[in-house]
C-alpha positions in Angstrom: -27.4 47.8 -21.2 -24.8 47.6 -18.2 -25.0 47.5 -14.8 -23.6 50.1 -12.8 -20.3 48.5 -11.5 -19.2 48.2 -15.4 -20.0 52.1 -16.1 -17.8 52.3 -13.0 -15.3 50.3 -13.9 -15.2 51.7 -17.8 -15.3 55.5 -16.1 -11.9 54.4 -14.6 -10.9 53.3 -17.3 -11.3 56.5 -19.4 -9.6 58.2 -16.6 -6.6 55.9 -16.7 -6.6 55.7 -20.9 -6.4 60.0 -20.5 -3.4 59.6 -18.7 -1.8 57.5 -20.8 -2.5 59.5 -23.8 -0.8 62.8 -22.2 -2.7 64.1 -19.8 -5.6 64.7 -21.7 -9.3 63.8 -21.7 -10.6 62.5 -24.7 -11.0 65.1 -27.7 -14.6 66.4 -27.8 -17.0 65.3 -30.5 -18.6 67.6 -32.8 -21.8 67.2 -31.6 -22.7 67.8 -27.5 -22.9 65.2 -25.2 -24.2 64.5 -22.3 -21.3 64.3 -18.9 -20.6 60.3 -18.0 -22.0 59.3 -21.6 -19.5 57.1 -23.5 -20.2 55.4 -26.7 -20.5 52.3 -28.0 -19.4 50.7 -31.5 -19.7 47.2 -32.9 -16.5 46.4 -33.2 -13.5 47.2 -35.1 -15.7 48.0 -38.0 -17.9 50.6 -36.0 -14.7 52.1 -34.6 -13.8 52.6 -37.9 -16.7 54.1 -39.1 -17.2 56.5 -35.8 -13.4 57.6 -36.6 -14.8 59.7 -38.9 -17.5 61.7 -36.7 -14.3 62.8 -34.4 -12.5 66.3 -35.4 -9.0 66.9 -36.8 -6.1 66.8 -34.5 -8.6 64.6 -31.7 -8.3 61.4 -29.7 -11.2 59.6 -28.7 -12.0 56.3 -27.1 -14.9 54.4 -27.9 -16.2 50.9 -26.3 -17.0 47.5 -27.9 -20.4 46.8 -27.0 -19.9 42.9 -27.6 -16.4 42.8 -26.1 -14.6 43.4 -23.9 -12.1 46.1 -25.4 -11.7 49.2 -25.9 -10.5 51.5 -29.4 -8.3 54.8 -28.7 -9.3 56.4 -32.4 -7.5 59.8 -33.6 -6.9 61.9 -36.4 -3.9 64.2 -37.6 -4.7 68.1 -38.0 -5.7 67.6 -41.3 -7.9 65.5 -40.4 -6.6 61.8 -41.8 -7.5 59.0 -39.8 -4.3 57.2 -37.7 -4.0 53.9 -36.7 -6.5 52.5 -34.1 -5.3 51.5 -31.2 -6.9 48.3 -29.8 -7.2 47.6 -26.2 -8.5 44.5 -24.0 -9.8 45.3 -20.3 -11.0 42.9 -17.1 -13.7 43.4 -15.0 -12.9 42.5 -11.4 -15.4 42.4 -8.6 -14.6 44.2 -5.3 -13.3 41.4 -2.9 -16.5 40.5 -0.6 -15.9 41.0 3.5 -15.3 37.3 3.6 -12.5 37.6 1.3 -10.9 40.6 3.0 -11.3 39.4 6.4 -10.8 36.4 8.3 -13.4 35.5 11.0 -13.1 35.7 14.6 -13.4 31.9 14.7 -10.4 31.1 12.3 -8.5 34.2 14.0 -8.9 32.5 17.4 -7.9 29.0 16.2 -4.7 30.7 14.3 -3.5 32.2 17.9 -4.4 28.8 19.7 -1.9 27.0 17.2 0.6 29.6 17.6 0.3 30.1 21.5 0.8 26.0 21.3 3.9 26.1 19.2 5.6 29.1 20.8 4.9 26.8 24.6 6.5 23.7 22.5 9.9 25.9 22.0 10.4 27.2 25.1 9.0 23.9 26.7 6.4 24.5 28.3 4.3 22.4 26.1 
């Protein structure tokens, strides 16, 4: 369904959204899952309807499978649903080498234009 950069990038997320709910990792769901298996809903309306698989006093985030968003869902200790809380994310690509780096080449000519303006103030140029 995704490639691995995205699973990357939405495990970082997760570890970011914990933090921002208290410290905590997402509230377990009733039934077992497997480790680095999120899940996916269609939208507001499946985040809605998975609200009601999670237990009583839990948060859980779930991911739009069409979107690029994310839904923190929770419910109180007796087990009514709260507000879901909507979130958008980016994906950003790891800069490539040639975006990091610049080449010898254009290093070379950049101490070439310098070397000729430092010789131009002290006059030597």
């Amino acid at each position: 369904m995704f490639d691995t950069s995205y699973t990357q990038t939405l495990q970082d997320q997760i570890g970011q959204l914990s933090k921002l709910l208290g410290g905590q990792a997402p509230a377990a769901l009733p039934v077992q899952t497997a480790a680095n298996q999120y899940d996916y809903v269609a939208g507001i309306e499946g985040a809605r309807a998975f609200q009601q698989k999670i237990l009583a006093g839990a948060k859980h985030i779930v991911w739009d499978n069409e979107q690029a968003k994310f839904y923190i869902l929770q419910k109180d200790a007796n087990g009514n649903p709260g507000r879901i809380m909507i979130g958008d994310f980016t994906l950003t690509p790891e800069p490539s080498m040639e975006e990091k780096y610049v080449s010898r080449e254009d290093f070379n000519a950049l101490v070439a234009k310098l070397d000729q303006l430092i010789g131009k103030e002290t006059g030597n140029g």
